[in-house]
C-alpha positions as MATLAB code, in Angstrom:
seq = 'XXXXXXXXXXXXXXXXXXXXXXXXXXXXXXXXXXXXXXXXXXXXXXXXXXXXXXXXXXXXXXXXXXXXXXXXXXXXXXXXXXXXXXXXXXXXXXXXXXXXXXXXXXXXXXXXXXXXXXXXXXXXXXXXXXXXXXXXXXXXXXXXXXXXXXXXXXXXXXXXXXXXXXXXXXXXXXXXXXXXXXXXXXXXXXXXXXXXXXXXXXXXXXXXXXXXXXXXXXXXXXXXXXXXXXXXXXXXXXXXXXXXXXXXXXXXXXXXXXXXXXXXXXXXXXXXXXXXXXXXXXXXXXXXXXXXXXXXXXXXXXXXXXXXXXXXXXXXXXXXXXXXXXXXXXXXXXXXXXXXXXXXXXXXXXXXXXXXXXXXXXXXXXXXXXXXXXXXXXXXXXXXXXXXXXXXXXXXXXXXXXXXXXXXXXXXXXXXXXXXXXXXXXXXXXXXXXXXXXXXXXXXXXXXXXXXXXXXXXXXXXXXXXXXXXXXXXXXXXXXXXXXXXXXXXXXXXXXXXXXXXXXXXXXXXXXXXXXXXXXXXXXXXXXXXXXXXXXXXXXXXXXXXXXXXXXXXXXXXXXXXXXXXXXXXXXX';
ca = [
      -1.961  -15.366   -0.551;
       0.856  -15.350    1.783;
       3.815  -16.869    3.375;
       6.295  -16.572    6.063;
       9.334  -18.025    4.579;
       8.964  -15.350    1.834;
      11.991  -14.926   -0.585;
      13.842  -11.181   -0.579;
      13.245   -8.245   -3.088;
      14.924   -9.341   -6.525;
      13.815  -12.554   -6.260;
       9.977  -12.220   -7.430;
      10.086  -14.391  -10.879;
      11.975  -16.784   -8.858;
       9.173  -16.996   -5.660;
       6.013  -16.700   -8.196;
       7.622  -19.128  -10.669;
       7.536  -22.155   -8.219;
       5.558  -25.161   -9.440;
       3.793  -25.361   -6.045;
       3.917  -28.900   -4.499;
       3.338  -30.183   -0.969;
       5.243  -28.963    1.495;
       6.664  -32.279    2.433;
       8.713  -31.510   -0.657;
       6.108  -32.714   -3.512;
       6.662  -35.648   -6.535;
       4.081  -37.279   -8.591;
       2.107  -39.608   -6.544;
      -0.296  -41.117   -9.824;
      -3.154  -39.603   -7.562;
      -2.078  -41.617   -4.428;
      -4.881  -42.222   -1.753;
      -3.980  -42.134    2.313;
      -0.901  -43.604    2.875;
       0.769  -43.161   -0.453;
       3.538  -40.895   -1.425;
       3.671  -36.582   -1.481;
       1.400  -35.034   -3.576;
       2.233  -33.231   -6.499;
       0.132  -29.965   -7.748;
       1.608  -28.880  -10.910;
       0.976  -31.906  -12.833;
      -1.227  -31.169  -16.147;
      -4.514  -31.681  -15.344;
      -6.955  -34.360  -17.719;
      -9.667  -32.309  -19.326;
     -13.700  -32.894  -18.030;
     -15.245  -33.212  -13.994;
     -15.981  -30.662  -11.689;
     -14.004  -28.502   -9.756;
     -15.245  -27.298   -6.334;
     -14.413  -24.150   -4.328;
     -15.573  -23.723   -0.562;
     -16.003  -20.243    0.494;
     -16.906  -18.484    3.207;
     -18.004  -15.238    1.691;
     -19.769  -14.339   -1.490;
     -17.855  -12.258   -4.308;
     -18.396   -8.584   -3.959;
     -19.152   -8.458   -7.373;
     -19.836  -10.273  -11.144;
     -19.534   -7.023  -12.444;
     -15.959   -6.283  -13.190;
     -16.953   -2.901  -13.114;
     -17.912   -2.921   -8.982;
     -15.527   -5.519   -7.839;
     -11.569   -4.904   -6.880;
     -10.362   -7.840   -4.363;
      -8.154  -10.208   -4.842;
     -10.233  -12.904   -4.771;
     -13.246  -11.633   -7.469;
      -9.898  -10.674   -9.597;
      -8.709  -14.088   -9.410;
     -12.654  -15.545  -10.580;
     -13.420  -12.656  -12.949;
     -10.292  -14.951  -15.059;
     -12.227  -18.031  -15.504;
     -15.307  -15.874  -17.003;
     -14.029  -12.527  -18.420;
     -11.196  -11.392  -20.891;
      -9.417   -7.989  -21.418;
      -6.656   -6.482  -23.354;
      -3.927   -7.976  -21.471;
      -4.105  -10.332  -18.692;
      -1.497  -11.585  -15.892;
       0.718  -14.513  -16.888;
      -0.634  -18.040  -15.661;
       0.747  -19.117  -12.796;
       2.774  -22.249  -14.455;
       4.302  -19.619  -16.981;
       8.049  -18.305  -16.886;
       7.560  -15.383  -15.639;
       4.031  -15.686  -13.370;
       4.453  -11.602  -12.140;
       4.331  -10.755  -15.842;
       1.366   -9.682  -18.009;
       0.994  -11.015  -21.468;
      -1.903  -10.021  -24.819;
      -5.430  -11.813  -24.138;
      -7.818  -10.286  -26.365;
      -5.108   -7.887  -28.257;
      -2.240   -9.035  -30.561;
       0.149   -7.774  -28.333;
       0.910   -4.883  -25.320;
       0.159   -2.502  -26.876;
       1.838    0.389  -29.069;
       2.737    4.291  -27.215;
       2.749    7.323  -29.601;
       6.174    8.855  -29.998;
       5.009   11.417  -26.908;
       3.846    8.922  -25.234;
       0.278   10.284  -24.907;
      -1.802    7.439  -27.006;
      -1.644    3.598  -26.924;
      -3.305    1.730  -29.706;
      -4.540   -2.270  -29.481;
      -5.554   -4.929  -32.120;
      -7.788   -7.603  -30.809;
      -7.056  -10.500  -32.262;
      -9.630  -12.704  -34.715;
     -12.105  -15.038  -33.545;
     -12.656  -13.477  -30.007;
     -16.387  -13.716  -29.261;
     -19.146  -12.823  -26.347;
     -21.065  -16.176  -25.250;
     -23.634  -15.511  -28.053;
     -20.735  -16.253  -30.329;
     -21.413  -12.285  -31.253;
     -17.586  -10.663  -32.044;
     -15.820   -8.563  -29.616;
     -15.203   -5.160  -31.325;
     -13.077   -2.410  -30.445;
     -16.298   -0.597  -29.713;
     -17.156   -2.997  -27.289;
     -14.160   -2.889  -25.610;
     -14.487    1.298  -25.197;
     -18.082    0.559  -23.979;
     -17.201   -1.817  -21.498;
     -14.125    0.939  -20.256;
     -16.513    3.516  -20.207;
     -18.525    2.339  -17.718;
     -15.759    2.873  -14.909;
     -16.878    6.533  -15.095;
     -20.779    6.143  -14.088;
     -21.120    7.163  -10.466;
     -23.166    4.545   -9.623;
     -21.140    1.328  -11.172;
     -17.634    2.430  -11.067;
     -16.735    1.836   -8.011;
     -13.876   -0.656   -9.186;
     -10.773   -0.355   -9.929;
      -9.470    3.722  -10.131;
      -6.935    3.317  -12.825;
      -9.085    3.791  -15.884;
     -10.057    7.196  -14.420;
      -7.069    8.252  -13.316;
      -5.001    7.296  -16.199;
      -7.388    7.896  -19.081;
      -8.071   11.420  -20.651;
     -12.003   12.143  -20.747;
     -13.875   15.094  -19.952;
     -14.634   16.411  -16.412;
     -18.340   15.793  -16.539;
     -18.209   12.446  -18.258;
     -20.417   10.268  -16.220;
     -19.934    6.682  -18.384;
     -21.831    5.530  -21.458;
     -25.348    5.599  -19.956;
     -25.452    9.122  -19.089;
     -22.759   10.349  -21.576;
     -22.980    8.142  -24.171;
     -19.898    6.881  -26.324;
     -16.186    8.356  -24.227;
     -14.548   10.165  -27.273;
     -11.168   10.359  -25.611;
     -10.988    6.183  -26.699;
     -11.277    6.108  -30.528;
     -12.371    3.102  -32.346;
     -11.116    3.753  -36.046;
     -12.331    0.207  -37.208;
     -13.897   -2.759  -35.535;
     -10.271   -4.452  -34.333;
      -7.986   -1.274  -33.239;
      -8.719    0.535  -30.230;
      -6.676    3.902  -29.403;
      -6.550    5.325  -25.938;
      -5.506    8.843  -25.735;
      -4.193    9.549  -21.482;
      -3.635   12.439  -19.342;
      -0.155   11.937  -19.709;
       2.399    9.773  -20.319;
       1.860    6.042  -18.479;
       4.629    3.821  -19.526;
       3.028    1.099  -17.614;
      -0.516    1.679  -19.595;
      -0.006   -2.380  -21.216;
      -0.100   -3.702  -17.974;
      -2.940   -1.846  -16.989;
      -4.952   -2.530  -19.157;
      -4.965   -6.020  -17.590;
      -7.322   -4.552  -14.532;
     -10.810   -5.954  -14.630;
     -12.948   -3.072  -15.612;
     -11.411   -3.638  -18.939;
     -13.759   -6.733  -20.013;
     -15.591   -5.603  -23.324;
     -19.790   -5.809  -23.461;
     -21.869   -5.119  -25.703;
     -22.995   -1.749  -26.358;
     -25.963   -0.886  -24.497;
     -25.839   -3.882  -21.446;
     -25.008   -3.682  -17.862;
     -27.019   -0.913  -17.216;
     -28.213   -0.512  -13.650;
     -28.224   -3.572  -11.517;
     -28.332   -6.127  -14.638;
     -24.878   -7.437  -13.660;
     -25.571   -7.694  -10.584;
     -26.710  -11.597  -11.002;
     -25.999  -12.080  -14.518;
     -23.131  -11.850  -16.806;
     -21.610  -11.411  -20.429;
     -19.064  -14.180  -20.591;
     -15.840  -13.585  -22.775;
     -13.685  -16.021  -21.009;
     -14.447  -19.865  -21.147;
     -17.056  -20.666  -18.861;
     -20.211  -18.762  -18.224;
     -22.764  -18.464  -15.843;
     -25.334  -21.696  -15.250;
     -26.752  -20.559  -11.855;
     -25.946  -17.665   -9.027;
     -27.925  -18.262   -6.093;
     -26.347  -15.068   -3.278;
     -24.594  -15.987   -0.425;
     -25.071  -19.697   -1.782;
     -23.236  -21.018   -5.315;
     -22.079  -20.626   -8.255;
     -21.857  -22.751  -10.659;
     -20.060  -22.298  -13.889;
     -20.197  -24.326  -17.677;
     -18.060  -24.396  -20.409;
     -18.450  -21.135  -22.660;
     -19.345  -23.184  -25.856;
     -18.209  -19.760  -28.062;
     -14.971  -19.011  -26.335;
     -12.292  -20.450  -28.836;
      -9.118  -21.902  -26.916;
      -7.248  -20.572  -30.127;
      -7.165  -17.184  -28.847;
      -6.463  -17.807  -25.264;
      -3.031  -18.419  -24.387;
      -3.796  -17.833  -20.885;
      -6.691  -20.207  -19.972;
      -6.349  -23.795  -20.572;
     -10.208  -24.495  -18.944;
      -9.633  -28.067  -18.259;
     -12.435  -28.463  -16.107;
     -16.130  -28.798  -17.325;
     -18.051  -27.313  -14.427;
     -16.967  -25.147  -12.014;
     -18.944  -25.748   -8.287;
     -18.246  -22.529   -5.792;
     -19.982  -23.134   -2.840;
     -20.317  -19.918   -0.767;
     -21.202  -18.920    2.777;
     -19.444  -21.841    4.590;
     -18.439  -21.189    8.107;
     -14.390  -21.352    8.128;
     -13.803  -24.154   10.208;
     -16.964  -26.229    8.215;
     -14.768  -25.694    5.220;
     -11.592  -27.049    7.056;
     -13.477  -30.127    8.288;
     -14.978  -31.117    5.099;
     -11.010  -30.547    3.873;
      -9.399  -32.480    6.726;
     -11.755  -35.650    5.877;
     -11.305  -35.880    1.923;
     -14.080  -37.558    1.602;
     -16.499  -38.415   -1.607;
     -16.948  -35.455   -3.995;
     -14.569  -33.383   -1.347;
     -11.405  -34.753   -3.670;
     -12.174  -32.444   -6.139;
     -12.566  -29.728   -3.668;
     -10.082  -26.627   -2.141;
     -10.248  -23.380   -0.473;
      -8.281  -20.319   -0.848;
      -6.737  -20.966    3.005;
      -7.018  -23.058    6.502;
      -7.656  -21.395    9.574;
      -4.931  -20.668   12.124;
      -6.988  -23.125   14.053;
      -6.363  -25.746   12.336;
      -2.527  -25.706   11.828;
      -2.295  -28.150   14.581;
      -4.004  -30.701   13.095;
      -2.408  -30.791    9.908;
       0.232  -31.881   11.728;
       0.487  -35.852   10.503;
       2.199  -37.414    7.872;
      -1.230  -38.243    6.069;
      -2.063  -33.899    6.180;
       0.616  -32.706    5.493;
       1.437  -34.420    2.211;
      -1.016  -32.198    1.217;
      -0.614  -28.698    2.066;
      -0.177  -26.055   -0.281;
       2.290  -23.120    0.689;
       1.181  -20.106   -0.920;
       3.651  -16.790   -1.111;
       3.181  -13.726    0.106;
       2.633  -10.431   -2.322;
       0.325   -8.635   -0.137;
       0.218   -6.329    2.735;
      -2.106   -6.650    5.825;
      -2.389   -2.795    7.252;
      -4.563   -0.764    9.034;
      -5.081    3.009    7.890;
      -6.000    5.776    9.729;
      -8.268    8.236    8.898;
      -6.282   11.310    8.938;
      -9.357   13.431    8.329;
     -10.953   12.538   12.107;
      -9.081   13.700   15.035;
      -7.326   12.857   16.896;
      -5.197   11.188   13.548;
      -5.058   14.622   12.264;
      -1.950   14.633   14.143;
       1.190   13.287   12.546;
       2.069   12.531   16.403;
      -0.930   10.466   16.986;
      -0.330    8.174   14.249;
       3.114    7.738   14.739;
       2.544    6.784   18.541;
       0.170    4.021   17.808;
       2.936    2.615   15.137;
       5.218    2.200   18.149;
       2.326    0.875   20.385;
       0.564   -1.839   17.989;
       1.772   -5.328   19.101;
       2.874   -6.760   15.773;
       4.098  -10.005   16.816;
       0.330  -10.293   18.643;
      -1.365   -9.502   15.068;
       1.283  -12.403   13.492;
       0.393  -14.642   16.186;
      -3.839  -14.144   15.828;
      -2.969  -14.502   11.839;
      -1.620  -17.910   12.402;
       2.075  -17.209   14.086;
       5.165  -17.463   11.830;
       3.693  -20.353    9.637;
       1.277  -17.792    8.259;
       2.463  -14.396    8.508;
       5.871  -12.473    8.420;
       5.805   -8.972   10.750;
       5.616   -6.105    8.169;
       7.660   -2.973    8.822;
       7.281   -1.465    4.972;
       4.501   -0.910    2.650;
       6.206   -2.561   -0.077;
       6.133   -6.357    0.255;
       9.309   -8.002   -0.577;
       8.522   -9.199   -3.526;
       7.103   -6.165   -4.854;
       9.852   -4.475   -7.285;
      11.004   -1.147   -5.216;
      11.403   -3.206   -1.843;
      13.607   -2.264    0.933;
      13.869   -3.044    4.302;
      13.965   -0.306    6.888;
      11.738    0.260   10.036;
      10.915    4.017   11.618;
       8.787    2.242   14.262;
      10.731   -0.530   16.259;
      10.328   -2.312   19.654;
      11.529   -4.242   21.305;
      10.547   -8.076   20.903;
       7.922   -6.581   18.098;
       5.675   -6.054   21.175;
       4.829   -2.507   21.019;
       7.118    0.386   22.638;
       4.295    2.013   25.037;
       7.025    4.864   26.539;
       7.777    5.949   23.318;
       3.772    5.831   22.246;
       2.151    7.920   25.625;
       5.279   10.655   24.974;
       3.729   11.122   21.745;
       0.365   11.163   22.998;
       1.395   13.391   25.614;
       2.931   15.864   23.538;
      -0.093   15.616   21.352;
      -2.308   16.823   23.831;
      -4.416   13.559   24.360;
      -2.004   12.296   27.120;
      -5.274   10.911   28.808;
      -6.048    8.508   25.621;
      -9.084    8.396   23.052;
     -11.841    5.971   22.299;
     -11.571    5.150   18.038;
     -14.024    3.079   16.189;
     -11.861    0.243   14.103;
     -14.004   -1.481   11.135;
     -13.071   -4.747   10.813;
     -14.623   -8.084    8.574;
     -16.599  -10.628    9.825;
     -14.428  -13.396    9.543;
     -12.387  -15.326   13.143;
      -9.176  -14.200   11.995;
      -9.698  -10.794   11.356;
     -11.556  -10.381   14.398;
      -8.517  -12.052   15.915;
      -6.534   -9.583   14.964;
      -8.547   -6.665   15.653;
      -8.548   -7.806   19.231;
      -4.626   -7.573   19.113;
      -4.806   -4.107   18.695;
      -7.301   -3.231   20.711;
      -5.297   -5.080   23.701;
      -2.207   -3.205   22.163;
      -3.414    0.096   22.252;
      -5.621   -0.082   25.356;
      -1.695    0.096   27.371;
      -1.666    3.548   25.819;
      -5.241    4.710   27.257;
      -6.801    4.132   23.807;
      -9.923    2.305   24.063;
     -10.431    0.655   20.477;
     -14.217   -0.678   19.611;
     -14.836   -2.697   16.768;
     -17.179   -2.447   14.017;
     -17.933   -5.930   12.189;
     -19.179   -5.568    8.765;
     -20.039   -8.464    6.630;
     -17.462   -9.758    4.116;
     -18.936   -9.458    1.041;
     -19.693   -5.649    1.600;
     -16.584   -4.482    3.433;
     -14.527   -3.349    0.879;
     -17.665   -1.250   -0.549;
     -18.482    0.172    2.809;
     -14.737    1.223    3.937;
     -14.063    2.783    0.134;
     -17.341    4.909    0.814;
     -15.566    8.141    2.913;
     -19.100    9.191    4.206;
     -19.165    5.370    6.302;
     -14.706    5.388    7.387;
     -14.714    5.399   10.663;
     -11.359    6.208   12.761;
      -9.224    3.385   10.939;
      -9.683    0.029    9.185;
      -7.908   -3.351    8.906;
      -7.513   -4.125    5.214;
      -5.293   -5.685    2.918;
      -3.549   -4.526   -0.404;
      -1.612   -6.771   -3.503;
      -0.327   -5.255   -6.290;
      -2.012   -5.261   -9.389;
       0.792   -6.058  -11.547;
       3.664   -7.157   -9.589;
       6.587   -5.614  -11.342;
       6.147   -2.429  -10.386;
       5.427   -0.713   -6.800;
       3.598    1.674   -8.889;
       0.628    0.273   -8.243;
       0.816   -0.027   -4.201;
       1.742    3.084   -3.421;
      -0.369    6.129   -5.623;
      -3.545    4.193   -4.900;
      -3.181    4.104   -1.474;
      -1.692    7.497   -0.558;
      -2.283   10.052   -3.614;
      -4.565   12.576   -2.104;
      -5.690   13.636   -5.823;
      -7.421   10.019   -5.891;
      -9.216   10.105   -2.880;
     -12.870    9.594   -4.228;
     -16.912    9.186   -2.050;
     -17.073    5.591   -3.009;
     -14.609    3.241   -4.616;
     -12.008    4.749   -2.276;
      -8.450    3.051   -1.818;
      -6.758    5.910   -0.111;
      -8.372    4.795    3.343;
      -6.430    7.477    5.087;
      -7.639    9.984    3.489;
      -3.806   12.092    3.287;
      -3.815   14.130    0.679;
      -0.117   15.731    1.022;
       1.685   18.031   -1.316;
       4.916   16.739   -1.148;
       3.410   12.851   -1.721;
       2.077   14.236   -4.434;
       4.334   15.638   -6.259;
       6.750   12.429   -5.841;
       4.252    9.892   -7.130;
       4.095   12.936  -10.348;
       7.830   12.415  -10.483;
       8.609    9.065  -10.048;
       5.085    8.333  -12.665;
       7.266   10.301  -15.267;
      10.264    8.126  -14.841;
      10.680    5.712  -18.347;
      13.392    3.833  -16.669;
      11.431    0.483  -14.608;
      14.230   -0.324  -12.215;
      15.067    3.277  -11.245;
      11.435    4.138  -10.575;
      11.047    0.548   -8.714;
      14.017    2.625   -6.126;
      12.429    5.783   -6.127;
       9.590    4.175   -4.929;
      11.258    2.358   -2.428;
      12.513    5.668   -1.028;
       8.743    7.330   -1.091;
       7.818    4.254    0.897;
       9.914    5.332    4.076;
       8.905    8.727    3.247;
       5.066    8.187    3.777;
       5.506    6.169    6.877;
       7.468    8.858    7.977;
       3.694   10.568    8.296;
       2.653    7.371    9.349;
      -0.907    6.858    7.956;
      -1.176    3.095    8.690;
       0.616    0.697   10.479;
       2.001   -2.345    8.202;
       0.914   -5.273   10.478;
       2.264   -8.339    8.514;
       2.839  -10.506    4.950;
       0.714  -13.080    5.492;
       1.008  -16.213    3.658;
      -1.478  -18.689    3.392;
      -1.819  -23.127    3.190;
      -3.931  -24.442    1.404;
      -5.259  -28.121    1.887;
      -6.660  -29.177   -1.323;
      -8.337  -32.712   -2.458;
      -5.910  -34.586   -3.685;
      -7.567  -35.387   -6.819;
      -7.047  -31.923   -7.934;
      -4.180  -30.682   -9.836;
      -2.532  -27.767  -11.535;
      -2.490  -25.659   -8.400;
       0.630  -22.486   -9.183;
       0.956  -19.262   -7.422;
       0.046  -15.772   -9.351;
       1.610  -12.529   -7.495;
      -0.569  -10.916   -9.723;
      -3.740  -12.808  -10.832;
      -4.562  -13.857   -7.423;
      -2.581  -11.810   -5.582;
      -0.161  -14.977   -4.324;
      -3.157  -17.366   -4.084;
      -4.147  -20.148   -6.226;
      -4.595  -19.057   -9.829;
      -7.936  -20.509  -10.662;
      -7.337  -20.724  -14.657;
      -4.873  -23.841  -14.565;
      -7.042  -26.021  -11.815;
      -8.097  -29.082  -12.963;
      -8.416  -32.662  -12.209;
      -6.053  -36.115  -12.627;
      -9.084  -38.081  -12.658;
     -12.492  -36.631  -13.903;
     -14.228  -39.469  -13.142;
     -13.388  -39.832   -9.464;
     -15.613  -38.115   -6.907;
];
């Protein structure tokens, strides 16, 4: 997802564009074995074999409906369509979002207050049953029951529907989107959203048919719209994938699905999947993961490894928030001192060091539009300023320190850098303790307020990369602070925030919002509800049979964008 040779603000098309190749500096090598020249990753794949992904955590969820990560984004692709989708990875402009299942992006009523879709012909559910417009405000719909939509907010937030609406099983059809015939779709908002053709694009847009999905139905099975569909789902174990025989490559601009099967193997320890990497070996050629352990950097090290490695850029932001609803970080001061104490350059180093991670002063990643460097928090050698911190704590009234609960995931180097902090703040009298929870249920368990503890370690990409609107309301608009399905960790809900995100929403103008966003960025750290720790970046080291390996800053967040993978040879491995 990340990288620390990132490129500046203003230079986004130009970072996410990039062909990736080896590191080494990447040409054709006609599938060379040990030995043999660089590897090449953007050559077009041949069409047929298997593809294999090594994870060590399970999706949070097939339902599009429950899941919001980066990575279940980035899968949700191979199996799911919606309105509009982000541009491949390969494509001119990679942070941009283009139609899927509608003609186009969409058309705004003169005030602004109503976008209406097309969906194209010959779009079909695996069945080969058509997608209609109705299915597509069914499968919206069900980001309002209490008990599904726990996805992404923007639906809700964005969308006009009535207070007590509780989603299509409780409620039955949501009036608010009309469906005038079987192909046009009209969404009527709160208010304006200039942005609303990019956001359709978020995941809990993928139509169903009328009446499915109800309960836990999705919770191993699925309704494929995309081009491969479900063969098996054992938990915590695999996934495998086939070829959607009804999906019609026609319609999809987006998806070239050169590979036949898709093999995700989950619940690998980290350094298992680096081994099986490292060697090559047998089927492994045809295998990658999303990133090598910090661990393992030093072995990559040789001519042989590193012909290999993947460099992936950074779009995303690796914080921890602060609950400012639990004292002591009810106090502006508070939060402000542990900014200064927090060794940064200890988190980069436990992330990897500066291969993997740049230090992050902002919220805004630089290649988010609205970037801008500044930094209210500094020390010196990035190593925490622990005068500065105990004055604050001092004048706080908790001079004598605290003991905070910090949940963290269960994975080495997130635990690495939990013990950073701990070690950080412990100079300031703070005594940190961790709370592991498993991967595959974090981001469920810190979005549910009743379960936040004192602060979290989390991460945040943007969910369409032209715009910083989309980093900074979800994380820090009080108004969206929700019991589960929570992004606003902190918990701040703060007039004046507020009222800018209103103000800057309203703005028609792209580039001048992208500045006044920049500015409301210094202005919320300025209350200082997380600590940015650092951009990470990430390497990949994939089998060098595979192919077709580009960034997407916005389909996977910077990582590998699973839709163009593929093989040069089907038949090896």
């Amino acid at each position: 997802m990340r990288r620390s040779s990132l490129v500046r603000a203003g230079a986004l098309a130009a970072v996410a564009a990039l062909a990736l190749s080896a590191c080494s500096g990447g040409g054709p090598d006609g599938g060379g074995g040990p030995g043999g020249g660089e590897v090449s990753y953007a050559d077009t794949p041949a069409t047929g074999g298997t593809v294999t992904l090594l994870q060590n955590a399970d999706f949070s969820y097939l339902d599009p409906a429950r899941g919001f990560d980066g990575g279940v984004n980035n899968f949700y692709r191979l199996v799911y369509r919606t309105l509009t989708t982000s541009a491949p990875g390969d494509s001119d402009d990679p942070s941009a979002v283009v139609p899927d299942l509608a003609t186009d992006l969409g058309t705004p009523s003169e005030d602004g207050l109503s976008w209406t879709f097309t969906l194209k012909e010959g779009i079909t559910f695996e069945d080969g049953q058509p997608i209609t417009s109705a299915d597509v405000r069914f499968g919206v719909s069900r980001s309002w029951d209490p008990e599904l939509g726990i996805g992404s907010p923007w639906a809700r937030q964005v969308i006009d529907a009535p207070e007590d609406y509780e989603g299509p099983y409780r409620s039955g059809p949501l009036e608010t989107i009309e469906t005038p015939d079987e192909r046009t779709v009209v969404f009527h908002l709160k208010e304006p959203f200039p942005e609303f053709g990019s956001l359709v694009a978020q995941p809990n847009f993928v139509p169903f048919p009328e009446g499915s999905g109800a309960g836990d139905e999705f919770v191993g099975d699925i309704i494929a719209s995309g081009p491969y569909t479900l063969d098996s789902y054992t938990p915590g174990s695999s996934i495998e994938l086939v070829r959607n025989e009804a999906w019609d490559p026609e319609t999809d601009d987006v998806r070239p699905a050169y590979p036949d099967r898709w093999n995700i193997v989950i619940g690998l320890d980290p350094a298992t999947i680096d081994e099986r990497l490292l060697a090559g070996q047998g089927a492994d050629v045809n295998a990658f993961g999303l990133t090598i352990q910090p661990a393992t950097l030093p072995r990559v090290q040789t001519p042989q490894l590193e012909r290999r490695l993947l460099e992936l850029p950074s779009v995303c932001l690796t914080y921890m928030g602060m609950n400012t609803t639990k004292e002591p970080f009810d106090d502006v001061r508070v939060r402000q001192a542990v900014n200064l104490a927090v060794d940064k350059a200890a988190v980069r180093t436990a992330s990897g060091g500066t291969q993997l991670a740049e230090l992050a002063s902002t919220i805004l990643p630089p290649t988010v539009g609205g970037h801008r460097d500044y930094d209210l928090y500094p020390s010196e050698g990035d190593a925490g300023d622990v005068e500065a911190a105990r004055a604050l704590l001092e004048e706080a009234g908790v001079g004598d320190g605290f003991t905070m609960t910090l949940d963290i995931r269960s994975q080495p180097k997130m635990q690495a850098q939990a013990e950073a902090i701990q070690q950080a703040l412990q100079k300031i009298g703070v005594t940190v303790e961790l709370n592991v929870i498993d991967v595959s249920s974090y981001y469920e368990t810190i979005g549910t307020t009743a379960l936040q503890h004192d602060a979290a370690i989390t991460g945040w990409c943007p969910d369409w990369a032209s715009s910083a609107s989309t980093f900074l309301p979800p994380l820090f608009d009080g108004r969206t602070i929700t019991e589960v399905g929570n992004s606003n960790l902190a918990q701040i809900d703060d007039e004046g925030i507020n009222a800018r995100i209103d103000e800057i929403r309203a703005m028609t103008d792209l580039a001048a919002a992208n500045e006044q966003w920049g500015q409301l960025d210094e202005e919320i750290m300025e209350l200082a509800p997380v600590v940015p720790l650092v951009f990470e970046s990430s390497l990949a080291l994939p089998g060098e049979n595979l192919t077709g390996l580009h960034s997407s800053p916005g389909a996977a967040s910077g990582g590998i964008d699973l839709v163009l993978v593929g093989l040069r040879d089907p038949e090896r491995g």
